[in-house]
C-alpha positions in Angstrom: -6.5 54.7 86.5 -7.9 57.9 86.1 -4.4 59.3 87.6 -2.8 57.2 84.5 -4.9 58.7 82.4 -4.0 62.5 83.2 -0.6 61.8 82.7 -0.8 60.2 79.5 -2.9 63.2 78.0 -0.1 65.8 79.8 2.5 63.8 78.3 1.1 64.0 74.9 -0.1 67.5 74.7 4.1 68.2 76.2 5.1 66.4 72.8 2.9 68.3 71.0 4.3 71.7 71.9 7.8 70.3 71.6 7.2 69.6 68.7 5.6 72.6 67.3 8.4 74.9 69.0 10.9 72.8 67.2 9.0 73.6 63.6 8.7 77.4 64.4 12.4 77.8 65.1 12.5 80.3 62.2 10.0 82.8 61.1 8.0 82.3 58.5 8.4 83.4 55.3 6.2 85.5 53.4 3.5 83.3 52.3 4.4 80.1 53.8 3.4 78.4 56.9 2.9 80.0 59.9 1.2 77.6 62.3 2.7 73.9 63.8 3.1 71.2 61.6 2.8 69.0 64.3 -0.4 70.2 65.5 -1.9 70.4 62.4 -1.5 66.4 61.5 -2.5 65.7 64.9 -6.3 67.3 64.2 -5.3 66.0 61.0 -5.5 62.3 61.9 -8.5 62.9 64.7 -10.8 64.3 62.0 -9.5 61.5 60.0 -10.3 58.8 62.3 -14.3 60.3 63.4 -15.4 61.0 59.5 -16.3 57.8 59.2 -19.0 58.3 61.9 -20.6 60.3 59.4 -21.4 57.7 57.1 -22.5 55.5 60.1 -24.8 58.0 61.1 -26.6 57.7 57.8 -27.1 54.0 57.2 -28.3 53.5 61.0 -30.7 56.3 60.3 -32.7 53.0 58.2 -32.2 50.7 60.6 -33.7 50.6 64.7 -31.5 50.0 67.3 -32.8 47.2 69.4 -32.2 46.7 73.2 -33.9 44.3 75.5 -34.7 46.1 79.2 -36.6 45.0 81.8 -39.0 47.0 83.9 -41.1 46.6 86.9 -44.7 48.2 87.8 -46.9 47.4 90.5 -48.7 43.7 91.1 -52.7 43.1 91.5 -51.4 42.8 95.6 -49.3 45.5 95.8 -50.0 47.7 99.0 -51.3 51.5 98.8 -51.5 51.2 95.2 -53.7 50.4 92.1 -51.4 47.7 90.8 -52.8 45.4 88.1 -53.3 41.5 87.5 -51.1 40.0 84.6 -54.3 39.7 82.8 -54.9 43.5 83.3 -51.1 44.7 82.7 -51.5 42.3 79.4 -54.6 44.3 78.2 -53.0 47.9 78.9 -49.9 46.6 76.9 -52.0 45.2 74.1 -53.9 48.9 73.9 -51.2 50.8 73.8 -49.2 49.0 70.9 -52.4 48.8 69.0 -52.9 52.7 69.6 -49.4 52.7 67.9 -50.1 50.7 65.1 -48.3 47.5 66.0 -50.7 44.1 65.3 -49.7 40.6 67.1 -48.2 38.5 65.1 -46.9 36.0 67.7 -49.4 35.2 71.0 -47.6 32.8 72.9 -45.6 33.0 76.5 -43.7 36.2 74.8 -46.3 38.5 72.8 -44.6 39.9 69.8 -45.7 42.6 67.8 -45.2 43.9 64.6 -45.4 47.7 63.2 -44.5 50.0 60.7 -42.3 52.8 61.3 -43.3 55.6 58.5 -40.2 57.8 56.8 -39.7 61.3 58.4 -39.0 64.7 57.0 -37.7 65.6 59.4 -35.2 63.3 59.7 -34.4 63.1 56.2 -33.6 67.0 56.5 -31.6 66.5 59.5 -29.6 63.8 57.7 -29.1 66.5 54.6 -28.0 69.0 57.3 -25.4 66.9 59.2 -23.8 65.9 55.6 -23.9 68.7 54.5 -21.9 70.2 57.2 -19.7 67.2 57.3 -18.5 67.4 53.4 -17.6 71.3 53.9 -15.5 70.2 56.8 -14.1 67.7 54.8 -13.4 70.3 52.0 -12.0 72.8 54.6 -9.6 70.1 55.5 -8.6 69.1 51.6 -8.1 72.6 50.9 -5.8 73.3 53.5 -3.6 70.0 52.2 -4.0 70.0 48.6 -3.8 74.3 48.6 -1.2 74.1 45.5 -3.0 71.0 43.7 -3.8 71.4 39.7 -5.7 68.5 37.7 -5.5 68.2 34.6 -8.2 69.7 32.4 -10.1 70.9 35.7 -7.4 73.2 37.1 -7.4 73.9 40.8 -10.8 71.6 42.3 -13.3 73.8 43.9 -13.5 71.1 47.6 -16.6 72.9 48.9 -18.5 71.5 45.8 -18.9 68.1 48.1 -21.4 69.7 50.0 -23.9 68.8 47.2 -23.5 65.5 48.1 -25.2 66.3 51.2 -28.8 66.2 49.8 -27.9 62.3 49.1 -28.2 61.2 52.5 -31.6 62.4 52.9 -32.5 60.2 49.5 -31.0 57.6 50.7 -33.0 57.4 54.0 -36.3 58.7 52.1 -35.9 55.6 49.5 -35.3 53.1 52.3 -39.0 53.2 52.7 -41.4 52.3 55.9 -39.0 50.4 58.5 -40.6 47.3 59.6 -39.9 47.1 63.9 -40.6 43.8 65.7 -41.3 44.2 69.5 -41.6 41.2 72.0 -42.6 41.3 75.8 -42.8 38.8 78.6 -44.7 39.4 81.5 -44.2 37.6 84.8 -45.2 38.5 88.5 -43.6 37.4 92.1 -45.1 35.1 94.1 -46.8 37.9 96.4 -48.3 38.8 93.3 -47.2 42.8 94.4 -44.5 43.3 91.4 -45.2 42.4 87.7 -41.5 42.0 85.8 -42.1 43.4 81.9 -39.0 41.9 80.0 -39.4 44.3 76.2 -37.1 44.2 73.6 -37.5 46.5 70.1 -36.1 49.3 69.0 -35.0 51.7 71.5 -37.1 54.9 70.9 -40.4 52.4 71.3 -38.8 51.2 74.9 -38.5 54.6 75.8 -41.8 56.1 74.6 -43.3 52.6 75.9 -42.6 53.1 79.6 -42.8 56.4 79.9 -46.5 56.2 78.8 -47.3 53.4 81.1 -45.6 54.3 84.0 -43.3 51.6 84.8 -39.7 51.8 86.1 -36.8 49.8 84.6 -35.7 46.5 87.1 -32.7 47.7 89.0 -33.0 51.8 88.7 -34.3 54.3 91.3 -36.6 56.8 90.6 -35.2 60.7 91.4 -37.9 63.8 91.5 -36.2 65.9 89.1 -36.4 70.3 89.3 -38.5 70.1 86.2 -40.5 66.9 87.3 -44.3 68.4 86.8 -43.4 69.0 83.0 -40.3 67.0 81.9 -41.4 63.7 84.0 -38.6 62.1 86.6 -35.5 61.5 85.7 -34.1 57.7 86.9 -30.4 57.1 88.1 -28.3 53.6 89.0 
């Protein structure tokens, strides 16, 4: 597969440079164009095709990405370790989302809690920045096409004047307001009583603050000592 894959990338990038060698059979004249054609439209259509992430980027930015992960920490009967009871493993949970302003709204075999998310600056600014930088692409691009372009009663359009729109996205995501995030988990333990199962699912900065702060391990993963282990934490691989 991967050997497929090599030789469909060799093969392109060959018709690429055909390509442009067949455009620069002449030398350019004075003034006109002196780079490919062909590679030109090719960047043309990729930068085409992954602008639209940009405006992805900015309505996700209002909305939390939920995943549902399961994780595992050790039972009230667990050997050589302080494990902890259901009951117990409850209570920590119930701290720790009420240390992070999230209230109960639902008690039953799956606790679910509710919270608000506040606005950031931070990522308002950040927001600003990325658009910002993704409109003077954009006008880079447009003023490479449309170099000879007049409008009528305008002239020749100034294309880096789109970066002002940049500011926009940071509104946008400011006006949104608080984000409401919902977080549900199910406890269960094994029959030894040695391994408590924690099914979560919220939004997925919450899962990974949440089990880095109580010390559990996600069902299925190995734990791997990192280099950096005694400041950055451990670092978990399939």
């Amino acid at each position: 597969m991967i050997a497929e894959s090599v030789s469909v990338v060799v093969e392109s990038a060959a018709t690429i440079v055909a390509d442009a060698a067949a455009t620069q059979t002449a030398p350019p004249e004075l003034g006109g164009i002196s780079y490919s054609k062909a590679s030109y439209y090719t960047i043309l259509g990729l930068y085409a095709l992954s602008f639209p992430g940009l405006w992805s980027t900015v309505a996700r930015s209002t909305k939390a990405k939920i995943k549902r992960k399961t994780y595992v920490s050790a039972g009230e009967k667990a050997d050589g370790t302080q494990g902890l009871g259901l009951r117990q493993q409850a209570g920590e949970i119930m701290a720790y989302m009420k240390a992070n302003n999230y209230e109960v709204v639902d008690a039953g075999e799956t606790i679910t809690f509710r919270g608000v998310i506040p606005r950031s600056l931070s990522q308002a600014l950040f927001l600003s920045f990325v658009t910002i930088f993704g409109m003077l692409s954009l006008a880079l691009v447009l003023n490479i096409q449309f170099n000879d372009l007049e409008l009528p009663l305008i002239g020749k359009p100034n294309w880096y004047l789109l970066a002002l729109l940049g500011p926009y996205a940071g509104i946008y995501y400011w006006q949104s307001g608080d984000r409401v995030d919902d977080c549900s988990v199910k406890l269960v333990t094994n029959e030894e009583e040695t391994e408590n199962e924690i099914t979560v699912q919220g939004s997925e900065e919450e899962l990974e603050r949440m089990w880095r702060t109580l010390g559990w391990q996600e069902k299925g993963m190995v734990r791997v000592d990192g280099l950096l282990d005694k400041k950055m934490g451990t670092v978990e691989t399939k």
